[in-house]
C-alpha positions as CSV (number, residue, x, y, z in Angstrom):
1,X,37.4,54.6,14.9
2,X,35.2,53.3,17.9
3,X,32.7,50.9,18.0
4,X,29.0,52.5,17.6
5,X,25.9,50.6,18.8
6,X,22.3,51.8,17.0
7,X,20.1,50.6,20.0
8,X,20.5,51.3,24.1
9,X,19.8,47.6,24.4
10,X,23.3,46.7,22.2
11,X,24.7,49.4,24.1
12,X,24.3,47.5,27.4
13,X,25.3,44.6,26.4
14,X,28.7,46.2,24.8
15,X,28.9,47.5,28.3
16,X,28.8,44.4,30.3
17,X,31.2,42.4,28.3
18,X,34.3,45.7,28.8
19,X,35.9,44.9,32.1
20,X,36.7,41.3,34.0
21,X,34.7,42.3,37.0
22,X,31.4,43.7,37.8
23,X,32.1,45.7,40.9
24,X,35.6,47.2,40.9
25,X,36.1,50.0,43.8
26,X,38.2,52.5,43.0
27,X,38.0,56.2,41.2
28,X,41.1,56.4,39.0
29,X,39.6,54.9,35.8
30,X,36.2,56.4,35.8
31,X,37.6,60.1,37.2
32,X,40.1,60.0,33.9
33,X,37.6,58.9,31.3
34,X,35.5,62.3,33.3
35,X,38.5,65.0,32.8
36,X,38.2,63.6,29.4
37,X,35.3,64.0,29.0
38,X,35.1,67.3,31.2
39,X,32.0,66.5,33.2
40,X,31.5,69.3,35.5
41,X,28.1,70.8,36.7
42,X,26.9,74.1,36.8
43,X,24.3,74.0,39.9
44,X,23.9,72.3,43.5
45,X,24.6,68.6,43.6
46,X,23.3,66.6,46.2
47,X,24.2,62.7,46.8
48,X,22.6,60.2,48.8
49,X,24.2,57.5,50.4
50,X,22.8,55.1,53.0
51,X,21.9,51.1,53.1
52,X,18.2,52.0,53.1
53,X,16.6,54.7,52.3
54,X,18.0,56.4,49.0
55,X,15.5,56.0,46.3
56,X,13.2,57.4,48.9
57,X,15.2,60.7,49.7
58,X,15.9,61.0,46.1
59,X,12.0,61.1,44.9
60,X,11.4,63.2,47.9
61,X,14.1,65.4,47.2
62,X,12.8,65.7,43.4
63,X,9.2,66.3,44.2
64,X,9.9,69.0,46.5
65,X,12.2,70.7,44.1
66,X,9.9,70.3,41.0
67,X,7.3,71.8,43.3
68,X,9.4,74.6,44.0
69,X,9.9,75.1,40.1
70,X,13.1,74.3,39.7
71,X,14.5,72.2,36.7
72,X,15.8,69.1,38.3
73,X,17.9,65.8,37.5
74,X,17.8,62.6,39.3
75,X,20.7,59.8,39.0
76,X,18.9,56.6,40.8
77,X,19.9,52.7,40.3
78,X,19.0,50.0,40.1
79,X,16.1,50.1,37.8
80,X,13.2,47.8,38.2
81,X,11.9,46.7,34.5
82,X,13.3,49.3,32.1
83,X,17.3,50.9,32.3
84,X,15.8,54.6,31.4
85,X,14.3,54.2,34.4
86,X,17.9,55.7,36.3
87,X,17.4,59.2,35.1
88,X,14.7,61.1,35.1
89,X,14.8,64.9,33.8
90,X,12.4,67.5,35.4
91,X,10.7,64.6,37.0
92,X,10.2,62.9,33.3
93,X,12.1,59.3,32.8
94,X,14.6,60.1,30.0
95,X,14.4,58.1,26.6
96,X,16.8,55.7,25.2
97,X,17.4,58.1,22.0
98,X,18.7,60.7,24.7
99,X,20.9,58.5,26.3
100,X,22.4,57.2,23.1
101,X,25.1,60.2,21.9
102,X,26.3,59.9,26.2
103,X,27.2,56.5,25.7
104,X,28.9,57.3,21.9
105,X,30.9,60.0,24.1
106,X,32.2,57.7,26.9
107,X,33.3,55.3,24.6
108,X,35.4,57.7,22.5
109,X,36.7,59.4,25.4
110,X,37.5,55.9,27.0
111,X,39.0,54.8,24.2
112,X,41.4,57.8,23.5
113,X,44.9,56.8,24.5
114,X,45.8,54.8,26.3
115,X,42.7,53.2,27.0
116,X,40.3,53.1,29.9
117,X,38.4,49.7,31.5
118,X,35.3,50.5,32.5
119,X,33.0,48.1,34.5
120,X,28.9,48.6,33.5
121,X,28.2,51.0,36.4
122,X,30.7,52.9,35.8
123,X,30.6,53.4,31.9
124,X,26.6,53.4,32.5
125,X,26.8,56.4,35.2
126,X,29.5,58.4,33.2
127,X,26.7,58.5,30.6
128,X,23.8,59.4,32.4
129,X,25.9,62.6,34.0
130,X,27.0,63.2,31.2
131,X,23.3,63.9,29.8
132,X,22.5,65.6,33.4
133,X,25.5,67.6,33.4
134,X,24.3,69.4,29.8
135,X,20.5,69.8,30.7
136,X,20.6,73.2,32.1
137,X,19.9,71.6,35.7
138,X,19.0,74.1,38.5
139,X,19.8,71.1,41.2
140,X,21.1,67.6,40.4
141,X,20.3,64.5,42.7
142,X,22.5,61.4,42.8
143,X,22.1,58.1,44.2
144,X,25.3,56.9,45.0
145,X,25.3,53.1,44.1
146,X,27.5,51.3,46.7
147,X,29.0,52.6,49.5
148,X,30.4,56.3,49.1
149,X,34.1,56.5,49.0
150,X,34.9,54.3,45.6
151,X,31.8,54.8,44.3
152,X,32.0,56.0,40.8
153,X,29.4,58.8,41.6
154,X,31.6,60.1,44.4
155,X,33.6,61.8,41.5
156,X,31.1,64.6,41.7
157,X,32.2,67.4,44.1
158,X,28.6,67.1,46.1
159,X,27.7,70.6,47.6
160,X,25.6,68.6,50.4
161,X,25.5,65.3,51.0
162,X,22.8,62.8,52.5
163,X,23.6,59.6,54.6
164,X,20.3,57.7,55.4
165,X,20.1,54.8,57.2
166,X,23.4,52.4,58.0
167,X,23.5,48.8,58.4
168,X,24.9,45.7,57.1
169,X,24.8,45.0,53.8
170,X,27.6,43.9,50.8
171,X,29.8,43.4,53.8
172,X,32.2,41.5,51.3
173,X,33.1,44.9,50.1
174,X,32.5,47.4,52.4
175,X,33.2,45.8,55.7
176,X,32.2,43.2,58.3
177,X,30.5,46.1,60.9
178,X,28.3,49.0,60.9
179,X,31.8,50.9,61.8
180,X,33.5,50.0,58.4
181,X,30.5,50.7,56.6
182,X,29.5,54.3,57.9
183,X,33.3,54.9,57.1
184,X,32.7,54.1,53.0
185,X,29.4,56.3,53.4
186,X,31.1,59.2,55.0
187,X,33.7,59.0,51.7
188,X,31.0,61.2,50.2
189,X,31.2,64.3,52.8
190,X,33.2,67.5,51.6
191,X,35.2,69.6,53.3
192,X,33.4,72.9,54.7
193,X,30.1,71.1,53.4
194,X,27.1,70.3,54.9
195,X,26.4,66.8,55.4
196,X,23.0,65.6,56.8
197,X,22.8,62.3,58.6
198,X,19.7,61.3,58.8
199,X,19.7,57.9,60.7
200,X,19.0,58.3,63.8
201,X,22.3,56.1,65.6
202,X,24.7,56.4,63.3
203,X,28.3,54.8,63.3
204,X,30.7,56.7,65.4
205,X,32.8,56.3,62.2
206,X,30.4,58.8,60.2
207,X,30.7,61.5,63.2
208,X,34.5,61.6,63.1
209,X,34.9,61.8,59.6
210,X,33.0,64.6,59.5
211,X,35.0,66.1,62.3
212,X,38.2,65.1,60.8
213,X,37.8,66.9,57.1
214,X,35.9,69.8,58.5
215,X,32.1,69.3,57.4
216,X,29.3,70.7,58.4
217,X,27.6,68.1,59.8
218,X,23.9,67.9,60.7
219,X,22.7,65.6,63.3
220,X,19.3,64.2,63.4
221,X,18.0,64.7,67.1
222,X,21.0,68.0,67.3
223,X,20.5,70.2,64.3
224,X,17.3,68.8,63.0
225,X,14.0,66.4,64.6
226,X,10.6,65.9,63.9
227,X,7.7,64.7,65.5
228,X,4.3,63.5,64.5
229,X,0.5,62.0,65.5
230,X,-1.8,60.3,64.1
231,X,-2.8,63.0,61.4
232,X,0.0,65.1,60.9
233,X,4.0,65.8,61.7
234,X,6.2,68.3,61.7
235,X,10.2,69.3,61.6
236,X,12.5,72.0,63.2
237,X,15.8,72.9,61.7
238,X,18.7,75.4,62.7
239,X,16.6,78.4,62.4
240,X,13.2,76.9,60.5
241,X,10.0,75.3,61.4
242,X,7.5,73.3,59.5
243,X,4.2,72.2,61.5
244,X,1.1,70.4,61.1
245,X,1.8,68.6,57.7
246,X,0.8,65.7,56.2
247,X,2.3,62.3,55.8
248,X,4.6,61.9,52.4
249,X,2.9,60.1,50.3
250,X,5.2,57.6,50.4
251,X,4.0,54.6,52.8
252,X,6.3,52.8,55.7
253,X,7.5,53.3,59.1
254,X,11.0,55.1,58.0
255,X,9.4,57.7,55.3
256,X,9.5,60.5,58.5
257,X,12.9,59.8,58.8
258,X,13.9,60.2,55.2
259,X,11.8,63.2,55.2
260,X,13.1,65.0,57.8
261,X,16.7,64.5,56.4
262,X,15.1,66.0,52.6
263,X,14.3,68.8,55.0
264,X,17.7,69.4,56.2
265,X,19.1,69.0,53.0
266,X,16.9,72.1,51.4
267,X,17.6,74.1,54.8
268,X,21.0,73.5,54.3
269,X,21.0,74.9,50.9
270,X,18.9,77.3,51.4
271,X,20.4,80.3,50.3
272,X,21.5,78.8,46.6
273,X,18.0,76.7,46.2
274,X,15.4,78.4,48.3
275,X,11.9,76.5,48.6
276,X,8.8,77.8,50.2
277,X,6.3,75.9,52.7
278,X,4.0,75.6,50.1
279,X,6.5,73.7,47.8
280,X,7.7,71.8,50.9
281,X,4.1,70.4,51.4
282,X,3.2,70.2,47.4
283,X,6.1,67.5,47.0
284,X,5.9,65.3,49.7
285,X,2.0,64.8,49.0
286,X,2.9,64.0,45.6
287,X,5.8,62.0,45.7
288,X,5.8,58.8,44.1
289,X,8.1,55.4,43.8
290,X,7.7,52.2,43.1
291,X,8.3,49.3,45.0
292,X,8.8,51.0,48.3
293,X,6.0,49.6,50.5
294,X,4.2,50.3,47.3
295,X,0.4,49.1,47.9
296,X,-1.6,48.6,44.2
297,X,-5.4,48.8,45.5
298,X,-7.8,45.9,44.4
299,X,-8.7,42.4,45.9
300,X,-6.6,40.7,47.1
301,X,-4.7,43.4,48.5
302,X,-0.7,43.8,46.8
303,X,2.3,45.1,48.7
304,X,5.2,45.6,46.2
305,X,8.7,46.2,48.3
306,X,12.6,46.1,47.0
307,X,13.6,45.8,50.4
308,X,16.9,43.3,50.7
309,X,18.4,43.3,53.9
310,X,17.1,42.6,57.3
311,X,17.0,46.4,58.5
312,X,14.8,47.0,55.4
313,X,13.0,43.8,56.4
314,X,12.3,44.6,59.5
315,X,10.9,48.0,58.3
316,X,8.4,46.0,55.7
317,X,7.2,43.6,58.6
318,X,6.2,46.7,61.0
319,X,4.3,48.1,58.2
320,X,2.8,44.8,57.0
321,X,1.7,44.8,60.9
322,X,0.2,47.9,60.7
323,X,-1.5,47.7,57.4
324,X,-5.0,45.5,59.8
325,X,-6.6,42.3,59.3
326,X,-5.7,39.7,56.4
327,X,-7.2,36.4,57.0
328,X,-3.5,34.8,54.4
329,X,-0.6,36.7,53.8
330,X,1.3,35.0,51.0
331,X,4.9,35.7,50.1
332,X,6.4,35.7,46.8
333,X,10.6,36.0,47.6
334,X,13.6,35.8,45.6
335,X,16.6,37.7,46.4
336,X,20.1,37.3,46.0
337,X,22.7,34.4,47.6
338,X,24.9,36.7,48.9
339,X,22.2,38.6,51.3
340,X,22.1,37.7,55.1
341,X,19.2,35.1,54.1
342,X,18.3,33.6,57.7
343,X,17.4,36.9,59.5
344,X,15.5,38.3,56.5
345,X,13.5,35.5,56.5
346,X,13.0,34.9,60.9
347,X,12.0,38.9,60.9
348,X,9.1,38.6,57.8
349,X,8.5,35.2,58.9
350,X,5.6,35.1,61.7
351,X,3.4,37.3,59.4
352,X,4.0,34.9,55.9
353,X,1.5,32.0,56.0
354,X,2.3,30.9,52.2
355,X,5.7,31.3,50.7
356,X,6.3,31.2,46.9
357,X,10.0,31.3,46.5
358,X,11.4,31.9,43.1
359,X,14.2,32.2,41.2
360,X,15.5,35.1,39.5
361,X,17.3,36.3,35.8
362,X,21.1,36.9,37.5
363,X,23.6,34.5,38.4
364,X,23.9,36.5,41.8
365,X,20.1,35.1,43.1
366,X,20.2,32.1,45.3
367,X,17.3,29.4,44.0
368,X,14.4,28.9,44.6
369,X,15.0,25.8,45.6
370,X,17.4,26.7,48.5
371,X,15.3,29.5,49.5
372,X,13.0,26.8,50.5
373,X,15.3,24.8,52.2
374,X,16.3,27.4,54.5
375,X,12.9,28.0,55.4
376,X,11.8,24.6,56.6
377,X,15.2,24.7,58.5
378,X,14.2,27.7,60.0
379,X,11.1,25.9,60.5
380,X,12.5,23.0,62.1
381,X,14.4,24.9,64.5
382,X,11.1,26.8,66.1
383,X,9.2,23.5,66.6
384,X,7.4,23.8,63.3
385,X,4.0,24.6,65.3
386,X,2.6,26.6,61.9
387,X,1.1,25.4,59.3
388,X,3.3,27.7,56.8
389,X,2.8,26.4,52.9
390,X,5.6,26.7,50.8
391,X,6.3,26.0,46.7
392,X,8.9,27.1,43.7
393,X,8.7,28.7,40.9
394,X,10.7,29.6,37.8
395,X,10.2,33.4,38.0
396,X,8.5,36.0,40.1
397,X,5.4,36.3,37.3
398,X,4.9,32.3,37.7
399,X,4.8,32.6,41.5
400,X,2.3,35.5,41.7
401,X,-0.1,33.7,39.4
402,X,0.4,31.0,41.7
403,X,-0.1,33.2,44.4
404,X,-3.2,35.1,43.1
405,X,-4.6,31.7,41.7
406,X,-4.7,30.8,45.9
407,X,-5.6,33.8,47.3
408,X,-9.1,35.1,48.2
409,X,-10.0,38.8,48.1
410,X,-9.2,39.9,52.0
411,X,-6.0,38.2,51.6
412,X,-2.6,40.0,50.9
413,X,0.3,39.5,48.9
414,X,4.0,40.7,49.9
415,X,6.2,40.8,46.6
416,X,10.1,41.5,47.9
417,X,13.3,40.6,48.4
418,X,15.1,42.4,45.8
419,X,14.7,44.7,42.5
420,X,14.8,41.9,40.3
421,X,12.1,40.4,42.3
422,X,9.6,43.5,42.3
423,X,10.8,44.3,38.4
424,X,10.0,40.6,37.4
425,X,6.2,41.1,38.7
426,X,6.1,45.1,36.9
427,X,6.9,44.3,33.6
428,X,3.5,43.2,32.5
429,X,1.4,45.6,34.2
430,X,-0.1,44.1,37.6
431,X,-3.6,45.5,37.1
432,X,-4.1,43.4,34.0
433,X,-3.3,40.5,36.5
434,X,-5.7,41.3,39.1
435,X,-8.1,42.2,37.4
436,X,-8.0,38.8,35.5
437,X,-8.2,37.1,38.8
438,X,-11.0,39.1,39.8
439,X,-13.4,37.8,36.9
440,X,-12.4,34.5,37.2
């Protein structure tokens, strides 16, 4: 008799405390425990693997499917402030009581003999497929968590696959170069399949895979471009044309070129998930995700961004320098120790006048403290000829306060560095907040 759990919360928990590590690469325990299970879908999967980029695609992906009225799933992690958040069912966030029998499931089949060690991601994705996998899906979407190749979503036979942007990031585990990395990614392609690449450069290593298992691949700038002005842009495809749209509704420099891969994607399955113009245009106007370049209106202006490494760093300091005048832009930042620190903070670092470092609920975050101290070192090193402001605080609430408290209504505030960062500031409701500050 296995072990039942009556809340998602206990569930978790029982999850976390299974296997001696939190990240183990590798597909032999979590494809066993899913031929016992016999997880299998029934429509188009798609998977999205990239450094940057992926919750993006995924919501875009969505909206334009939803629009086309088709019933869709989504698979996205990490979640900012509530675990349901992962999967979302025709565009609705699923409840705990619908993910509780999933996680009953996995446990009985992992426990059949002999058993199975799960880490959380992987007992925590078996589950939510399993829930996807019996909701009479017409096209399932899947982040793919880290990497490609061992990732325990790359069990899934995708019918296309995405690959956004490359760059370095967990380089412990997936290599020291963009090379290694693009060759975990491309772990995701099929053979005979299409694959879109959607960064514009990518890793020679992502090409000759491709090549080497037979995949259709589709190039951005060969098979597939776009190009835009001030109002509107538009895409061209093997064989199809989209012109004079408007801008996703998602903000940032990079939305265009997570677009125009969605766009490839749906061309690519086109003749098992057709979607009109109209649909097209519907769901990028309508998309919507929080925490990418997300701006909450109100005084002072709030920029709320997940970004954690310094190519998604450098794409929130182009938009911050787009976004016009602020008199004070202040900085609330935590993020974790084992991030490439320095160049995060020398790319965002001209346009921050006051930081507010703070520490965050994980053993992985570095401290406040030492967020600090790199700083001024970076400081010291330039000549220190700004007058940049800096304090710590216990958690990413404390520091906005702090930061709101200081702020006047034409400033701005940048909340980032990680999802535990942006979550910490969503769990209250930042309205409430600012509002608050406004009446003071």
């Amino acid at each position: 008799m296995h072990t039942t759990f009556p809340t998602l919360d206990a569930w978790l928990a029982h999850c976390e405390s299974l296997h001696p590590q939190a990240i183990d690469m590798g597909l032999a325990r979590v494809s066993e425990v899913a031929r016992r299970l016999q997880l299998r879908f029934d429509c188009p999967v798609i998977t999205v693997a990239g450094t940057n980029g992926k919750g993006s695609t995924c919501a875009m992906l969505e909206a334009v499917a939803l629009s086309a009225g088709y019933r869709t799933g989504v698979f996205t992690s990490p979640h900012l402030v509530h675990f349901e958040e992962r999967c979302r069912l025709r565009g609705e966030i699923v409840t705990a009581d619908e993910l509780l029998p999933q996680f009953e499931e996995v446990e009985a089949a992992r426990l059949a003999a002999p058993e199975v060690s799960l880490s959380y991601f992987e007992f925590t994705t078996l589950a939510i497929l399993r829930l996807m996998s019996l909701a009479k899906l017409d096209v399932a979407i899947l982040e793919v968590g880290l990497g490609g190749r061992l990732d325990a979503t790359n069990i899934i036979d995708a019918d296309c696959a995405v690959i956004t942007s490359i760059d370095l990031d967990h380089t412990e585990l997936l290599g020291p170069d963009r090379d290694s990395i693009g060759r975990e990614k491309a772990g995701i392609m099929r053979p005979g399949r299409p694959v879109i690449v959607s960064d514009p450069v990518p890793p020679q290593s992502v090409i000759d895979h491709a090549a080497a298992i037979g995949a259709d691949l589709w190039r951005f700038g060969r098979d597939f471009n776009y190009d835009g002005d001030q109002q509107q842009w538009s895409w061209a495809g093997r064989g199809r044309r989209y012109s004079g749209m408007a801008y996703p509704a998602l903000r940032g420099a990079n939305q265009l070129v997570n677009a125009a891969g969605v766009l490839a994607a749906l061309e690519a399955l086109r003749q098992r998930l057709p979607v009109t113009a109209q649909a097209v245009r519907n769901g990028l106007a309508m998309v919507e995700l929080p925490g990418r370049f997300q701006i909450v209106p109100g005084e002072p202006t709030l920029v709320l961004d997940v970004g954690h490494n310094p190519h998604a760093i450098a794409a929130l300091t182009a938009n911050l320098d787009a976004m016009g005048y602020h008199p004070t832009t202040h900085a609330v930042f935590g993020a974790m120790h084992d991030k490439d620190l320095t160049p995060m903070l020398q790319k965002i670092g001209p346009v921050i006048d006051r930081w507010y470092f703070t520490d965050l609920p994980t053993p992985r975050a570095e401290k406040a403290a030492v967020l600090q101290q790199k700083w001024n070192a970076l400081q010291m090193a330039a000549g220190g000829h700004r007058n940049v402001t800096t304090s710590t605080h216990a958690d990413p609430m404390q520091a906005l306060q702090a930061a709101l408290e200081a702020a006047e209504g034409a400033d701005r505030i940048v909340v980032f560095g990680s999802f535990y960062t942006v979550g910490g500031v969503l769990k209250d409701g930042i309205p409430r907040l600012k509002a608050k500050h406004l009446n003071d």
